[in-house]
C-alpha positions in Angstrom: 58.8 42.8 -156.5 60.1 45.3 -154.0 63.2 45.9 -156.1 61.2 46.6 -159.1 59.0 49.0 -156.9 62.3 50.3 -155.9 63.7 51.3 -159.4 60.3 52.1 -160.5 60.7 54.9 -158.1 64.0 56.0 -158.8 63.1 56.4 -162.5 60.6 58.8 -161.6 62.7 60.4 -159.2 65.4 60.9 -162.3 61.7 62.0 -164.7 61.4 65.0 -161.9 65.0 66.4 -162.2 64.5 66.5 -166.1 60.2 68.1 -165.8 62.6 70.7 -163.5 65.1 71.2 -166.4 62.0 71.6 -168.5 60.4 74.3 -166.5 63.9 76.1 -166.5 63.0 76.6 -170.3 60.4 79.1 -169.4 62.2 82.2 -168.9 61.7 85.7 -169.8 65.8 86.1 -169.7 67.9 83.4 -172.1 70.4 82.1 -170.5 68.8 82.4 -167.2 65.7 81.6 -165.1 63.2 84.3 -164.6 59.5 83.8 -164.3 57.5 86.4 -163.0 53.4 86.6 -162.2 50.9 87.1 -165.2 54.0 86.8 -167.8 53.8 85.2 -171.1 56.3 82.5 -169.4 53.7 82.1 -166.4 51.1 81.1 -168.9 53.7 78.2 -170.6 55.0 77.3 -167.3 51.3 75.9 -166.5 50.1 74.7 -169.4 52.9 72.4 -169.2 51.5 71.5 -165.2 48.5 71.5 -166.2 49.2 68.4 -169.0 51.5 66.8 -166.5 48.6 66.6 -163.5 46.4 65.3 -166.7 49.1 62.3 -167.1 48.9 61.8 -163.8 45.2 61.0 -164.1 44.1 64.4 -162.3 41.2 67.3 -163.8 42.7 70.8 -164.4 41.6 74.1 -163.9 43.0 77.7 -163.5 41.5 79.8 -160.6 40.6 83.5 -160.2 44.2 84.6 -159.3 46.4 82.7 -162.1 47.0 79.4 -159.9 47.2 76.1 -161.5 45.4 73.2 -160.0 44.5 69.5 -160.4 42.6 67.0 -158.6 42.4 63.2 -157.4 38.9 62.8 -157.6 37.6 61.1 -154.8 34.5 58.7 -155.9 33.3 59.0 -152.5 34.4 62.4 -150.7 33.0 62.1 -146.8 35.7 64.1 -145.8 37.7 67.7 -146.9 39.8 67.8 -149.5 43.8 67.3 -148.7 45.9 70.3 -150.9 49.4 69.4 -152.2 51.6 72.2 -153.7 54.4 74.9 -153.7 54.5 77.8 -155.7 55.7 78.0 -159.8 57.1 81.6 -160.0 60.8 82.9 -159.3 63.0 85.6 -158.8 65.4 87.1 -161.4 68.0 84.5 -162.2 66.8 82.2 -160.4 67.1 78.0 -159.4 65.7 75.3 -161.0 64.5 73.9 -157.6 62.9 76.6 -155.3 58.8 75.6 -155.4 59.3 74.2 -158.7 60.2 71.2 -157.0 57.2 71.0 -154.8 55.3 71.4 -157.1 56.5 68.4 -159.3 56.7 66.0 -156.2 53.3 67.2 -155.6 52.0 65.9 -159.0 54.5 62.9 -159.3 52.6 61.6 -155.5 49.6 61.9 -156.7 50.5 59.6 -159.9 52.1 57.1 -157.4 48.9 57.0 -155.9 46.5 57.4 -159.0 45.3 53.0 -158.3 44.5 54.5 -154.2 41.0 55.4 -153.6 40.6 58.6 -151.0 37.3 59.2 -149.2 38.5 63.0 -150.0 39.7 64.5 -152.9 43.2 65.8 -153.2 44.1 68.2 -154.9 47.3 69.8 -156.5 48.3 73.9 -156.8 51.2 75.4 -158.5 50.8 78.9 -156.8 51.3 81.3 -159.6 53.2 84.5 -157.4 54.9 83.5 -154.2 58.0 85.5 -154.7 56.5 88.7 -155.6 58.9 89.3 -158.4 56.8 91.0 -160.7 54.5 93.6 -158.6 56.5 93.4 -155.2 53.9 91.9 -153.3 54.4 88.2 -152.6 51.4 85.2 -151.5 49.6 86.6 -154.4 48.5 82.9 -155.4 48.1 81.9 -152.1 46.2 84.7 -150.4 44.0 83.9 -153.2 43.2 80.5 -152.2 43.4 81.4 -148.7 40.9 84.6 -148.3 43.0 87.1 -148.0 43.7 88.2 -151.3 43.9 92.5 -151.1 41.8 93.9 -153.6 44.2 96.9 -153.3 47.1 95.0 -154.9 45.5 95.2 -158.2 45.8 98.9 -158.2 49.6 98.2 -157.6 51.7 98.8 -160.7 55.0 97.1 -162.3 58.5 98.3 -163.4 56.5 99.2 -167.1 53.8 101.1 -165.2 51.3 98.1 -166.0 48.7 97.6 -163.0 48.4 94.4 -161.4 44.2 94.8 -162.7 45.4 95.5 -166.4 48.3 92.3 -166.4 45.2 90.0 -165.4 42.8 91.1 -168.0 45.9 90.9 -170.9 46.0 87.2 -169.4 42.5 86.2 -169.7 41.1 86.9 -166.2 38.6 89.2 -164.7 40.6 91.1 -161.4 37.2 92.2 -160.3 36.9 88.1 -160.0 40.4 87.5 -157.7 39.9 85.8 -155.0 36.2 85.0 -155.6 37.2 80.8 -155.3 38.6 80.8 -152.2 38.8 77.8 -150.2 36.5 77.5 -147.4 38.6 75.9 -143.9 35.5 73.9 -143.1 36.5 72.2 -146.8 40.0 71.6 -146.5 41.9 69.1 -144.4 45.5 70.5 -144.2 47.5 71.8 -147.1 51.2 70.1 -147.5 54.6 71.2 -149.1 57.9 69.7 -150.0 60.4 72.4 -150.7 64.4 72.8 -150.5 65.9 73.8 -147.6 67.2 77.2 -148.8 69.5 76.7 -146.3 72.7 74.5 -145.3 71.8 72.7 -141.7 70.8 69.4 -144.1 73.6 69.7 -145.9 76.0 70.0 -142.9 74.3 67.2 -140.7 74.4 64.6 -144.1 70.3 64.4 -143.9 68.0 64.1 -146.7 65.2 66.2 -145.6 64.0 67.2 -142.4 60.6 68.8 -140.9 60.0 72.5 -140.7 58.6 73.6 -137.1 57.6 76.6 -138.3 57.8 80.0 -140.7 59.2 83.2 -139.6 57.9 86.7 -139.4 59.5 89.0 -141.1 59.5 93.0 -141.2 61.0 95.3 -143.9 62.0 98.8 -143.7 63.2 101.5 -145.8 65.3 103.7 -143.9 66.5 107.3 -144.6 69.6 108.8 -143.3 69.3 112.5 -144.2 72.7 114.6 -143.6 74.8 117.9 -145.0 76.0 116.8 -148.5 79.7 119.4 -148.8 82.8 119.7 -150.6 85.0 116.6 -149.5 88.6 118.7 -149.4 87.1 122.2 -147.6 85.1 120.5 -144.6 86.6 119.1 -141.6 86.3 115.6 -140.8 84.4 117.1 -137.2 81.8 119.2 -138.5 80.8 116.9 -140.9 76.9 115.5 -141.0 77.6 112.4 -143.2 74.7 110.4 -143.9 77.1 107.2 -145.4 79.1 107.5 -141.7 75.9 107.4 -139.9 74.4 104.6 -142.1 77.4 102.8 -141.7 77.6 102.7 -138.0 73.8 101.7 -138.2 74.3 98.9 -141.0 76.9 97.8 -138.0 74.7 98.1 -134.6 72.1 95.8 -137.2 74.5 93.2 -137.3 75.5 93.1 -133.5 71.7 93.8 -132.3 70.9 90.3 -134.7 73.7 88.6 -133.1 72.6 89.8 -129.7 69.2 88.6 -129.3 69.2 85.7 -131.4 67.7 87.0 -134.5 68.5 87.4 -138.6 68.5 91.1 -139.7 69.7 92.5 -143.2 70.7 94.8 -145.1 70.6 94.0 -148.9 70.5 97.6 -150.2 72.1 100.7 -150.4 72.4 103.9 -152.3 74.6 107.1 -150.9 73.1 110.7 -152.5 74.3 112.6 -154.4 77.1 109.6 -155.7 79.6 111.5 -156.4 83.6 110.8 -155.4 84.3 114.1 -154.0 81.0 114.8 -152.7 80.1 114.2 -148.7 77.1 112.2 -148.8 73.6 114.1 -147.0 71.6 111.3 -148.0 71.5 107.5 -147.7 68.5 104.9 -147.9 69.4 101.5 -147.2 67.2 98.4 -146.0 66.2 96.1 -143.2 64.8 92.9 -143.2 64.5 91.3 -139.6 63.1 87.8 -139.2 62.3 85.5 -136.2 60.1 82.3 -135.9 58.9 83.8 -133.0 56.5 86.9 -133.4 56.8 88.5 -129.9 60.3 88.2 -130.4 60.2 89.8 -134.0 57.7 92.6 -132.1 60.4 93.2 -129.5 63.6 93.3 -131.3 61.8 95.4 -134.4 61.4 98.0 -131.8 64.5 98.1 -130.3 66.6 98.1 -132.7 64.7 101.2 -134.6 65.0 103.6 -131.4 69.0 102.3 -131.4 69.0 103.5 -134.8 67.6 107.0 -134.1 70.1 107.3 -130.9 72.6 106.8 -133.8 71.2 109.7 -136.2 70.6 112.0 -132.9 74.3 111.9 -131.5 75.7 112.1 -135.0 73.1 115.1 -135.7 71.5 113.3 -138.5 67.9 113.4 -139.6 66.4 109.4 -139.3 63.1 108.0 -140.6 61.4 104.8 -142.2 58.6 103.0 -143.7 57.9 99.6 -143.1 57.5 98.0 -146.6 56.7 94.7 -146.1 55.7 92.5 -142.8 54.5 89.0 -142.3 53.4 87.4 -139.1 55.5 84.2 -137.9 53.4 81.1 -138.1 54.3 77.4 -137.0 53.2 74.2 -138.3 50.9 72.2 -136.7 52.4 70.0 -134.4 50.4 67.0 -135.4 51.3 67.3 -138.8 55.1 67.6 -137.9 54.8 64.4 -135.9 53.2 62.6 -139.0 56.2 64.1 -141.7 59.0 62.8 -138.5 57.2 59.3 -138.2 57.2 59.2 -141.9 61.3 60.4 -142.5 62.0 58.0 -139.6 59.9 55.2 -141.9 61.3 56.0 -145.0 65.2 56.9 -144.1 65.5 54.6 -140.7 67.1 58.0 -139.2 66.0 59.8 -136.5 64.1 62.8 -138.0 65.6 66.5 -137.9 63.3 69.1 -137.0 64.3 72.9 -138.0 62.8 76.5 -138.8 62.5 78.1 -141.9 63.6 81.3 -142.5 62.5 81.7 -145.3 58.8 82.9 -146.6 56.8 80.5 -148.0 53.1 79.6 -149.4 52.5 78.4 -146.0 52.3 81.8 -144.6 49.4 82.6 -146.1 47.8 79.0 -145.9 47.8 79.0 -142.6 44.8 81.8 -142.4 43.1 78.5 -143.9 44.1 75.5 -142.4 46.5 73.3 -141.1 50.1 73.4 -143.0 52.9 70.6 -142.6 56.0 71.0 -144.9 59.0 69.2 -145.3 62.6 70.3 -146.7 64.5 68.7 -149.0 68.6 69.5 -148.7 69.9 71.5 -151.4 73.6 71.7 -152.0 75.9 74.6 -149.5 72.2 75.9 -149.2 72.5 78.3 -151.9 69.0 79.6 -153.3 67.3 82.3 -155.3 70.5 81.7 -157.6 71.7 79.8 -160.8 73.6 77.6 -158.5 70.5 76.2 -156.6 71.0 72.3 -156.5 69.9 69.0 -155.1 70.5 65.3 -155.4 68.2 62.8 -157.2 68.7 60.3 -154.5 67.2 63.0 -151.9 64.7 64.1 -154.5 63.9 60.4 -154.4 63.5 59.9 -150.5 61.2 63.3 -150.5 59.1 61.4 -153.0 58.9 58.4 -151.1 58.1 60.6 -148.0 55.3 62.4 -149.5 53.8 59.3 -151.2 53.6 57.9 -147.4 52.4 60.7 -145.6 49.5 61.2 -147.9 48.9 58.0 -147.7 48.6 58.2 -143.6 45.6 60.6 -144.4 43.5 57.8 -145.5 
């Protein structure tokens, strides 16, 4: 019996990596994954969830925002309802795996358990915007769900001009309506995700999956360097204002201040004005994204490392400024939840259970305004993410399906 149990659950394990190769299909670009919020591929992308939580015995909806949902219906609910999920969007050419996958385990528990009575209901959410690919603002589907959802961001507009107001109306909802479900926290018991690593620690230590502590803050900045553009042959190299040298030696101090104090700081972009080959640059923008799991820390280092940055632009006589563009406050799981995802891994795998940070933003960061979040990571091959590349193992999918199966279980 417990061999048949067993290969029950590795076929299902093996019917998970082929519903992700399925939800690959959905793609604006051919030959490559891209789903973005409110898209034409958003809209197949659920309906294909939506008639998978229906095999899995659950009842379907869509909510205000665009999110997918289903739901184990408890016969007797004395207690709030547990949420499952991850979030069904992506970047441009992305991964199979990144919240697609959580999203699939999410559904595939909840079939494991479809003979389990619940005195709560639990439901299932495939987050429709986590990444922010389409409008630049990310936690759309979750703010929604949480009660935080901005009623400014639908005033926000797209690459085509197309406001985030006018995309939801094309797609069959009312924006003045976003947000209007929310959950309430005196309703829900905890919410739960299973997502890949995005990272290589599992990889290198030979573990499975291992429980996240917590989420890190992040800031982003765009930063302007503003200096004397000139004729590259007929200036001298010391009377020069050069916005690219002083950028440079900023992109630089970023990288040792990170190193420094123990934190992860970025560049990822960079344009040098006016571009030409012969032209001394007087302006360059370029990015920072800074990150720590620790929020005082992320405070501390944000403001240090901005005044070292105009000390930079003052002694080379440069003009300095930025914006931020982005932030998110650092949140951790709950600690009781962490101890129930270790004594679950330790269950399941008979290893000692790996605890570890994401750095990362995820779903989480806006459940947590909500209730309780416990998430556990799944090792993905070299760590690679948000790329073509993005891989796992069905065994591992496996033991993260056998994890989550237990640990919902341990609710009852």
């Amino acid at each position: 019996m417990i061999t048949a149990e067993k290969n029950t659950m590795a076929q299902q394990a093996k019917k998970l990596m082929e519903q992700a190769d399925t939800l690959a299909q959905f793609s604006a670009d051919e030959g490559a994954i891209t789903r973005a919020y409110l898209t034409p591929q958003h809209r197949a992308a659920h309906d294909q969830l939506a008639q998978w939580m229906r095999d899995a015995g659950l009842e379907t909806w869509q909510d205000s925002v665009g999110n997918q949902w289903g739901r184990k219906v408890s016969a007797n609910p004395t207690q709030p309802t547990l949420i499952l999920g991850s979030h069904s969007d992506t970047v441009t050419n992305a991964g199979k795996y990144d919240g697609n996958l959580g999203v699939l385990l999410a559904i595939e528990t909840l079939a494991q358990l479809a003979d389990e009575a619940f005195p709560f209901h639990i439901d299932v959410v495939a987050f429709a915007d986590e990444e922010g690919t389409r409008f630049n603002t990310t936690l759309i589907g979750s703010s929604g769900v949480a009660g935080c959802f901005h009623p400014q961001w639908l005033d926000v507009k797209d690459a085509d001009g197309i406001s985030m107001a006018d995309a939801m109306r094309v797609f069959g909802l009312d924006p003045q309506l976003a947000g209007c479900d929310a959950r309430l926290a005196e309703d829900t018991q905890a919410y739960l995700e299973v997502h890949i690593e995005q990272g290589p620690v599992l990889e290198a230590e030979n573990l499975p999956v291992g429980v996240v502590t917590g989420i890190a803050g992040a800031k982003r900045f765009q930063c302007q360097v503003k200096g004397m553009a000139g004729h590259a042959g007929t200036v001298p190299v010391e009377l020069r204002h050069d916005a690219l040298c002083g950028a440079a030696a900023m992109i630089t101090c970023i990288e040792t201040f990170a190193q420094q104090h123990g934190i992860v700081a970025t560049v990822g972009q960079c344009d040098v004005l006016p571009g030409a080959v012969n032209v001394i640059p007087g302006d360059t923008r370029f990015t920072i994204d800074i990150r720590s799991l620790s929020q005082a820390t992320l405070e501390l280092c944000t403001v240090d490392l901005l005044a070292q940055l105009a000390d930079i632009a003052r002694n080379r006589n440069l003009g300095f400024d930025y914006q931020t563009i982005y932030q998110a406050e650092a949140v951790l799981c709950s600690e009781k939840l962490q101890q129930q995802w270790a004594d679950v891994v330790e269950t399941v795998t008979q290893i000692a259970p790996r605890f570890l940070p994401s750095g990362a933003g995820h779903d989480g960061l806006a459940m947590t305004k909500l209730t309780d979040i416990g998430m556990l990571f799944v090792r993905c091959e070299k760590g690679i993410s948000h790329h073509p590349r993005e891989q796992v193992m069905e065994a591992d999918v496996l033991t993260a399906l056998n994890c989550f199966v237990e640990m919902v279980k341990r609710f009852r």
